[in-house]
C-alpha positions, 0 to 999 in steps of 0.5 A: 500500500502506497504511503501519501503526505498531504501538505496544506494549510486549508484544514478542509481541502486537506482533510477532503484529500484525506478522505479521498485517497482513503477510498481509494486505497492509500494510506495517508499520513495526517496532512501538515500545513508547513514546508518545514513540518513537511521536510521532517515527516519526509526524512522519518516517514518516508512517504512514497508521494506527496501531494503539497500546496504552493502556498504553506504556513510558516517561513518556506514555500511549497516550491522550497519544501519539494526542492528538499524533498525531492532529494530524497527521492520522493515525488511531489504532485502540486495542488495550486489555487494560482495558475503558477507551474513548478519545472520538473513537477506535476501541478494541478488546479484548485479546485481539484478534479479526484480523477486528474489527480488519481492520475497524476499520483500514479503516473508519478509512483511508476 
């Protein structure tokens, strides 16, 4: 069973995500809303994805937390309510579509 960290600071979307990702089989660590609490939970857990905002709490970014993450060799997927993309990483549109998103965190678990 894949192993999925939510990083978002919108208590709501990231608890719906949860849930979602549940029913669909994946277990899902409980979400964090900051880059620097994500990088932790990355180095201890060692998600096999994880699902970030661009926008977090806090002093670093989304795009600063994956660039660390990254190193670790896990895979991000970038939720984002901006039209901005990220080089190098999968980004989606909030409002998120479940589907695109399943099809995303596959591509990228392969």
């Amino acid at each position: 069973m894949y192993k999925i960290l939510i990083v978002e600071d919108e208590e709501i979307i990231a608890y719906d995500l949860k849930l979602n990702l549940e029913l669909e089989g994946y277990e899902v660590f409980e979400p964090c809303t900051s880059g620097e609490k994500s990088i932790e939970i990355a180095k201890s857990q060692k998600p096999d994805l994880v699902v970030m905002d661009i926008i977090l709490k806090g002093e670093m970014d989304g795009i600063n937390a994956a660039a660390e993450i990254n190193k670790l060799g896990i895979p991000i997927v970038f939720l984002t309510a901006t039209t901005k993309t990220v080089d190098g990483f999968d980004c989606l549109n909030k409002p998120y579509n479940l589907n695109e998103l399943l099809g995303l965190i596959e591509r990228n678990l392969k």
